[in-house]
N, C-alpha and C positions, 0 to 999 in steps of 0.2 A: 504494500500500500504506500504511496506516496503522493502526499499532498494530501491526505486525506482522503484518494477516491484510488478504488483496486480497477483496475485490467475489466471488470465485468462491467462498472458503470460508465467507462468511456467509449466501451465498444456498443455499437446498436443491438440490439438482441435480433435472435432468429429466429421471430416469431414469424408460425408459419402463414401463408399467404390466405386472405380471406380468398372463403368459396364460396363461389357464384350459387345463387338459389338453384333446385331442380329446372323453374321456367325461364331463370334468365340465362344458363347454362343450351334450355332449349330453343331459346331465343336467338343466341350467338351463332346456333349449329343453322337453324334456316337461313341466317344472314350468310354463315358462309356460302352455302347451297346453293341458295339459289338468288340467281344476278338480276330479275325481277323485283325480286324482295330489294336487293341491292341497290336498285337504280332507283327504287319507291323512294328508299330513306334516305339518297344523295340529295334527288329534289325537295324533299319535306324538309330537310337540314334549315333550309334560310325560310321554309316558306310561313305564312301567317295563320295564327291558330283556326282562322277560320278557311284559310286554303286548304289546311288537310282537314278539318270538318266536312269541305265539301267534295275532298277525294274519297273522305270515306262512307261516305253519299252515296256515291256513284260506284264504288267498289262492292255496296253492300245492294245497290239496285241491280249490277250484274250477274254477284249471285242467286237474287230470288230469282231474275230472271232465265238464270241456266236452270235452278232448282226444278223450277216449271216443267223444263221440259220433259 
């Protein structure tokens, strides 16, 4: 000990890496997958809360509409 502090207090500890939840674990895996997914949330990045409200509008009226068939 010198100076009043040991070897352990000046090093960062190794405390091990937070893990990602089950869904945002499965969240990471579709983004990597799929470049769809990919290109959705490059443009949503900058766009305005009500830009993606209304992409998901329109994401959610293509599904019922496929649903239909």
């Amino acid at each position: 000990m010198a100076m009043g502090y040991t070897l352990d207090d000046l090093l960062p500890s190794e405390e091990p890496l937070r893990k990602h939840s089950e869904e945002m674990e499965e969240l990471i895996e579709i983004i990597r997958s799929r470049s769809g997914v990919r290109a959705l949330l490059k443009v949503a990045k900058n766009a305005t809360d009500e830009e993606v409200e209304q992409a998901l509008a329109i994401i959610e009226a293509l599904r019922k509409k496929t649903a239909r068939r």
